[in-house]
C-alpha positions, 0 to 999 in steps of 0.5 A: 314769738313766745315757746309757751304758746306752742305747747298743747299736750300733757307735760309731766311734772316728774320729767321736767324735774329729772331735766332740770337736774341737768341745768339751764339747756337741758331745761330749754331742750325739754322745753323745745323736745315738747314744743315740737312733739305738740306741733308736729302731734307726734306720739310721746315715743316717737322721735323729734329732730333738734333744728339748731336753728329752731332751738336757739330761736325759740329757746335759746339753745345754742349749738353746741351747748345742745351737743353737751346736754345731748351726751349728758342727757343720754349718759343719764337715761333721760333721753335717747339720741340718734345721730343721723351723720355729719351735718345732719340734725340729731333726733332725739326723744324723751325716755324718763318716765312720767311717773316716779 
């Protein structure tokens, strides 16, 4: 199952640049971040929980790669993080900008 066919809102050129900055996984957790705020219809500043299941299913996003681009990330103001405890899926939500 292809990610792309999931994606029906408004990605901003300016944040997946920002993102990409950051390599390959922070590129495959923008992409599911987005993916999962179409399906799920969520307000861009709403946050969305980081199924490692879901992420390496679709995108590739191995778990423990999500941890290191996850403190990457947030260290870089790109993103924001809640962790919800042990054992429980980190939510998270993009706070880039759209515009520079």
């Amino acid at each position: 199952m292809s990610a792309g066919k999931f994606i029906a809102i408004p990605i901003s050129v300016y944040q997946l640049n920002e993102f990409i900055k950051y390599g390959r996984d922070a590129v495959r957790l923008f992409g599911y971040i987005k993916t999962k705020m179409s399906m799920d219809r969520t307000p861009k500043d709403t946050f969305v929980i980081v199924d490692n299941k879901k992420a390496e299913e679709w995108f590739g996003l191995h778990q423990p790669h999500k941890w290191v681009v996850i403190k990457k990330l947030e260290a870089a103001g790109l993103i924001e993080a809640k962790r919800n405890g042990s054992g429980r899926a980190v939510a998270v939500k993009i706070i880039v900008p759209t515009k520079h």
